[in-house]
N, C-alpha and C positions, 0 to 999 in steps of 0.2 A: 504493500500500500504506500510505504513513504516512495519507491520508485518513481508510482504515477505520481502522487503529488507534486516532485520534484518535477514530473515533465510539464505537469499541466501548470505550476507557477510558471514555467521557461515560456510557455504559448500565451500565458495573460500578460509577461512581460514584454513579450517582442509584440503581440500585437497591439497595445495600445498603441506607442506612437503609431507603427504601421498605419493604423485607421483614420490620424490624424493628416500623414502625408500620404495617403490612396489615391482621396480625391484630387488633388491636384495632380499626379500623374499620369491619374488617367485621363484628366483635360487633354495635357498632353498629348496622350496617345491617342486618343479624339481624332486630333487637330489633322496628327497624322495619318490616319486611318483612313478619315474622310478625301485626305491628299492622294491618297493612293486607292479613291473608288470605293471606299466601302461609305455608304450611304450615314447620315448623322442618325437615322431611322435604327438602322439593321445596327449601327453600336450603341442606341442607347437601349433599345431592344434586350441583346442580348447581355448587354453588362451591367444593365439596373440591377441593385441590391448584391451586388458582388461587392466581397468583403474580403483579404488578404487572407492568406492561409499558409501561414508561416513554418508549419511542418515543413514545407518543400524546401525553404531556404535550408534545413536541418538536412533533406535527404541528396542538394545540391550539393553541400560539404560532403556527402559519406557515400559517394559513387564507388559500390563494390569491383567493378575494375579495375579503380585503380586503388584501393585501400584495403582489396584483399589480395594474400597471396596466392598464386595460379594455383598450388595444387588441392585449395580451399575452395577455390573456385569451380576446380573442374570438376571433382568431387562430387558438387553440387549438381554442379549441370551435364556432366556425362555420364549417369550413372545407369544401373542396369532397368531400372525403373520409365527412364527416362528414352533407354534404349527399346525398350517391350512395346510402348504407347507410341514411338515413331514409326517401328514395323508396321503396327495396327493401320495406322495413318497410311503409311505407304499402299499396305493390303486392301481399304478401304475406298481411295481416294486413286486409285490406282489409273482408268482413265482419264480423268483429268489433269495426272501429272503426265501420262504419255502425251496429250495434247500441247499442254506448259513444254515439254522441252521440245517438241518437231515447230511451236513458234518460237522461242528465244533461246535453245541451245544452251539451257541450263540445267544441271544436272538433277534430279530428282531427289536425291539425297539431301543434295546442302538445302535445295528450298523447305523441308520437311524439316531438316535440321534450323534452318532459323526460326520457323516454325514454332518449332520445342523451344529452344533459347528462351524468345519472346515470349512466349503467352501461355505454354506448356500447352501448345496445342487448341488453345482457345479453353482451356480451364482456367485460368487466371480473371479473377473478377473485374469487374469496367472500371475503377480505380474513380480518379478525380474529374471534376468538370474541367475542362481543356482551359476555357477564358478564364475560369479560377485561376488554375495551377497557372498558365503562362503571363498573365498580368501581373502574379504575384514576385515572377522573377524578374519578370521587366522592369517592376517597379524596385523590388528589393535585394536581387541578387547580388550577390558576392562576385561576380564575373557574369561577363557577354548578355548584360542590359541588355543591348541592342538587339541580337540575334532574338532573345525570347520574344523582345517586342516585335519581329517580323513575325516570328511563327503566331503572337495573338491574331495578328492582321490576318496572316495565311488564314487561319481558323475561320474569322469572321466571313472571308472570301469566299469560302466549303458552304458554309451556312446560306449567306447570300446566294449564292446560285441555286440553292436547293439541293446541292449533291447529297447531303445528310440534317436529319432533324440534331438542335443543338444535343436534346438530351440524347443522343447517341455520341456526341464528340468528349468522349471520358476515357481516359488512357493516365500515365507515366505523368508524374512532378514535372517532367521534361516537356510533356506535351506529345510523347508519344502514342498513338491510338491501332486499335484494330489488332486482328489476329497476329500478324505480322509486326507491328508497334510502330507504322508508317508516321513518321514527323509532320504537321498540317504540309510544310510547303515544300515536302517531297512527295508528298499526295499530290499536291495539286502538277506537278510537274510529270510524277511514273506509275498513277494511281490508272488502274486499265479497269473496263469491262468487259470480262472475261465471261458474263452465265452468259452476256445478249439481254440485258432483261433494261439498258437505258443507265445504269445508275453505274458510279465506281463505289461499291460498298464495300470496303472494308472491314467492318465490325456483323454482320449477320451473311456475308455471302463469301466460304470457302475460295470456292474458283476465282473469286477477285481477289480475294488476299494473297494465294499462292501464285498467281499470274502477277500479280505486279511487284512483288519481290521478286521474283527469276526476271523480270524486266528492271530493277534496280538494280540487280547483279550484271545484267549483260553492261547495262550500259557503265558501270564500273567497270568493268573491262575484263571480264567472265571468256576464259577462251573454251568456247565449245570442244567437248572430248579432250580435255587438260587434266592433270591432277590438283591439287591443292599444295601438294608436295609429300613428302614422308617422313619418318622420324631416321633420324641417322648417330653413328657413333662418332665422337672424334677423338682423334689421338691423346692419347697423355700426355700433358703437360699443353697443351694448343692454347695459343696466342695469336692466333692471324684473324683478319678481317670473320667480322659478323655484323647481321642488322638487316632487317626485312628488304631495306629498299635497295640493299649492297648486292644486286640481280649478278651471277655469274654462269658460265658454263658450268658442266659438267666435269669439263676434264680438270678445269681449274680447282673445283672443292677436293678433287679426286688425288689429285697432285700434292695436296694436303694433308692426305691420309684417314680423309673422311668417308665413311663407308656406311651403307644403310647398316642400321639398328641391330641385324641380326651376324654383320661381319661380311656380310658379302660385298661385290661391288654395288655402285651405283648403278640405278635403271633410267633408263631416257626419261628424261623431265625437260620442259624449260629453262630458260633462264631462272635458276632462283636462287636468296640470300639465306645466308643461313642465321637462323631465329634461336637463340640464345635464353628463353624466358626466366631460366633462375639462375642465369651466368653459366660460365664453363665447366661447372661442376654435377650440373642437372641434365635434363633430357634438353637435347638437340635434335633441332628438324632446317632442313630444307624448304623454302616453301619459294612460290610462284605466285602471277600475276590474279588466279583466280583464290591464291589464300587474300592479295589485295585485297581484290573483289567481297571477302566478308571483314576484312578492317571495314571498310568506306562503311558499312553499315552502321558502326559503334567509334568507329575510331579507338579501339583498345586491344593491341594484342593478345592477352587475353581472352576476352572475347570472339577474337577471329579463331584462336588456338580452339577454344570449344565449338564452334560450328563444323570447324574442320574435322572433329575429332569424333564428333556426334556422327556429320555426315559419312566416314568412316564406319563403325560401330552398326549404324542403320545398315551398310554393305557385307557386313559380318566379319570385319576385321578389327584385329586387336586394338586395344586401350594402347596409351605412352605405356610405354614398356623400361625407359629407361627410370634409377632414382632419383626423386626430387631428393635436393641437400635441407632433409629436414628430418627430427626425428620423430613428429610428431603432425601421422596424418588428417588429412582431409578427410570428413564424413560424408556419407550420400545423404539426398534429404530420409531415406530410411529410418537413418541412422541419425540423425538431425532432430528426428521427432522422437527418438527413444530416447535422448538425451534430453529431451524437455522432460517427457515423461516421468525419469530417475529424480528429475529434479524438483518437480510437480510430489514424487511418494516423498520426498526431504522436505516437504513442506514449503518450499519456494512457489510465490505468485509470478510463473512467466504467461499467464492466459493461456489460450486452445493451446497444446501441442500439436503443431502444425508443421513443423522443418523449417520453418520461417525465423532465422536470427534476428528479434530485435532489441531495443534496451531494455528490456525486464528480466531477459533469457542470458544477456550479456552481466548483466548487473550478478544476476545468480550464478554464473561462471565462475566471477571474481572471489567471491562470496566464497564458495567451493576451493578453489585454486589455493586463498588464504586459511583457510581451514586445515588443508592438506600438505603447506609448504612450497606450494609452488610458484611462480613469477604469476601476477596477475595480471592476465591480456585480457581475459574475456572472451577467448577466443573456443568456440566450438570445435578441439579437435580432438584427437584418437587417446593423448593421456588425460586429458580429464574425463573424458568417455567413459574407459576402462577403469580408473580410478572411482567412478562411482560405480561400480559390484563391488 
């Protein structure tokens, strides 16, 4: 109980001012809005009685990208769970991914695989109202004011046209929305209708969702029939060039003494850099213009590593195989919910056990961690896990 207190003092304290400097902001963005076509109607319309919603500045600072480490991450997101409900998807969905890649030459894995990333397949609930969430960073964020306040516009412009009722435009802090977590003003630019039915809908129509991501990947620059790349071993003691955009041959990596993951040679790939995610002491990959192709989605290595590894997985080949430099792993959300669970019979309030980390489930970690002797991170992994049997 003092946790929530503690959070819910921190939201009565950041919003008061907030509500004092809102409305002028959003004149502001008014001004501009109207400048750029969206009707003074259709903004006051849809942004009357909107009120800042300061949690998002909290979840803008704490982007698990980049504030968790990869193999917590992938844990999460690659796990056998996550692997079984992509099949399905594949199995179920199966004509209208063969159509998806004979029009844009993308592969049916990775779109399935961002697919799960995003939205866990369209289980993920509709989240925040879009003009909430993005006015509230435009007005109050920590970075790229500007950028948010185009995506409110973007938003406004979706609505305006009719493409979507407002109360369907609910996604991501960020302003992400739909099956896929299409950004407003990359909607408006890769957003396809795919059933025939008039509309690009995103949020209740499959075959749109899936068709304008594999159109977001081509035009990223997705090479038809390419790999992503593979995971590879490198020599003891290696010092030489690494970094996604570092594109080389083959014989070049080869000359190096870098060899796919299981010792053998190298196989034809593209040009690709070699990806380094926990330094030269962890798993190493190779990757090409179509691992690019799932950066550009998120812009977070990370990230792209899990779609890549998913869409792997979904083809029925192995996890990273090599070791992360840690000695204390990453849980699936499985194992993420049993962990609330343990925590939940000790008497700690972390709400539903759901595999969802948030501060109550963190707060109880530390709690534990101190009980136990151990350094207090908060962090969800394999010794405090085991540590509570």
């Amino acid at each position: 109980m003092r946790a929530r207190f503690l959070v819910a003092l921190t939201f009565a304290t950041l919003t008061l001012p907030a509500k004092a400097d809102f409305a002028g902001c959003l004149a502001g963005i008014r001004s501009h809005a109207v400048g750029q076509g969206i009707s003074g109607a259709t903004f006051d319309k849809v942004m009357s009685g909107i009120e800042p919603d300061m949690k998002v500045i909290e979840l803008m600072n704490n982007q698990p990208e980049f504030k968790t480490p990869v193999w917590d991450y992938l844990a999460t997101l690659v796990d056998d769970q996550k692997v079984a409900e992509g099949r399905a998807m594949l199995s179920k969905h199966a004509s209208t991914l063969t159509r998806i890649e004979q029009a844009y030459g993308v592969d049916r894995h990775a779109v399935v695989a961002v697919w799960g990333v995003e939205s866990d397949f369209g289980q993920i609930g509709s989240g925040r109202y879009l003009p909430q969430a993005l006015s509230t960073a435009a007005c109050f964020g920590t970075r790229r004011r500007e950028f948010f306040r185009g995506e409110l516009i973007a938003t406004l412009k979706i609505i305006q046209n009719g493409d979507l009722e407002p109360e369907k435009l609910r996604g991501s802090w960020a302003g992400a929305f739909g099956h896929t977590q299409f950004m407003p003003s990359t909607y408006l630019r890769l957003a396809v209708d795919f059933d025939g039915d008039g509309r690009r809908d995103l949020v209740d129509s499959i075959p749109d969702a899936l068709a304008s991501t594999a159109n977001y990947l081509k035009k990223s620059g997705w090479i038809t029939g390419a790999s992503w790349g593979y995971e590879v071993r490198l020599p003891a003691g290696y010092s030489g060039p690494s970094g996604r955009t570092g594109k080389q041959g083959l014989e070049s990596w080869s000359s190096r003494g870098i060899t796919k993951v299981d010792g053998s040679a190298l196989s034809p790939l593209p040009a690709a850099g070699l990806l380094l995610p926990a330094g030269a002491n962890g798993p190493a990959f190779l990757v090409t213009k179509n691992f690019d192709a799932a950066y550009a989605y998120n812009a977070a290595e990370s990230y792209a590593l899990a779609i890549s590894m998913l869409s792997d997985r979904l083809r029925g080949k192995p996890g990273v195989r090599g070791k992360w430099p840690t000695d204390d792993r990453g849980l699936s959300r499985a194992e993420r919910k049993e962990l609330q669970e343990k925590l939940i019979r000790r008497g700690y309030d972390v709400g539903k056990p759901d595999g969802a980390i948030g501060a109550l489930t963190r707060a109880a970690i530390k709690d534990v961690e101190a009980k136990l002797g151990l350094p207090q991170t908060g962090r969800p992994g394999g010794k405090v896990f085991e540590a509570l049997d």
